[in-house]
C-alpha positions in Angstrom: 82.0 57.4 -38.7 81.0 60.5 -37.6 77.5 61.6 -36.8 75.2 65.3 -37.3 72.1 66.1 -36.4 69.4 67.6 -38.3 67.8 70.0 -36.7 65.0 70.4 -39.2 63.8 67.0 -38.2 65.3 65.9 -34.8 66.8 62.9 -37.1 70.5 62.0 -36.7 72.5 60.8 -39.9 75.8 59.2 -39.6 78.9 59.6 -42.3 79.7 56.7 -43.8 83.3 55.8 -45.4 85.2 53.5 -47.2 86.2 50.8 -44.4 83.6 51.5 -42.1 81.7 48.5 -40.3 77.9 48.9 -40.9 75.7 48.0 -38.1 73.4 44.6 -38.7 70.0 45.1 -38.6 66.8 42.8 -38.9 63.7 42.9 -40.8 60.9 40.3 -40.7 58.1 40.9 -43.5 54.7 40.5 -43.1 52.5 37.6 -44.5 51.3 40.7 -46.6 53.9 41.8 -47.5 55.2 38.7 -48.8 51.4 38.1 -50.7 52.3 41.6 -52.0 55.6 41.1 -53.1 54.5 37.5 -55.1 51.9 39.6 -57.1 54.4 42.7 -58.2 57.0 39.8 -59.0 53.9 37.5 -60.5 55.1 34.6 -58.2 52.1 32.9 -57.3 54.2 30.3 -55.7 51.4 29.4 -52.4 54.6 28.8 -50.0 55.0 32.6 -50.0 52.4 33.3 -48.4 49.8 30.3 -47.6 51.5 29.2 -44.1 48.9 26.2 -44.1 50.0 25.3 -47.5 53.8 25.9 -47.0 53.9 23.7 -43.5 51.0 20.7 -44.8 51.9 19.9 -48.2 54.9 21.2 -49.0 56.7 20.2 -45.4 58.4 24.1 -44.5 58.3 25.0 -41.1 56.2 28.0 -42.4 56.4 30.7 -45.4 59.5 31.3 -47.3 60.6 34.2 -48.1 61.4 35.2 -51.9 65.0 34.9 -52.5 65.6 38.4 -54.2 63.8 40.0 -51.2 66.4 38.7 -48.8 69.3 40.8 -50.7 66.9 44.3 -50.6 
C-alpha cells in the first residue's frame, strides 16, 4: 500500500492492490439507525429495535442487528 495526501482537503488516501491486507474496522449502529433501517427494508420485526421487547419476550440479550446490514 502506498499512501498520498490531498492537499485540497488535508485527507490522506491509501492505494489499495490486489493482495493487500485491509485494516479491520468496527461500527456499532444506533437504535435509530436500526428503527431506520427496518422501515426502508419494511422489517417491522420489534427485536430490531424495541430492546425491552428483544431482551423480555423474545429472550436476546438486547437488539439484533439485521443480517444484510452486517455485510454493508
Amino acid at each position: 500500500m502506498t499512501a498520498e495526501t490531498d492537499t485540497t482537503t488535508a485527507t490522506t488516501t491509501t492505494a489499495v492492490t490486489v493482495g493487500d491486507a485491509l485494516p479491520g474496522f468496527r461500527i456499532t449502529p444506533t437504535t435509530a439507525q436500526l428503527f431506520c433501517f427496518s422501515a426502508v427494508t419494511w422489517n417491522p420485526h420489534r427485536i430490531h429495535y424495541d430492546a425491552p421487547y428483544a431482551r423480555d419476550v423474545e429472550g436476546h440479550d438486547g437488539v439484533l442487528v439485521h443480517g444484510p446490514l452486517l455485510g454493508a
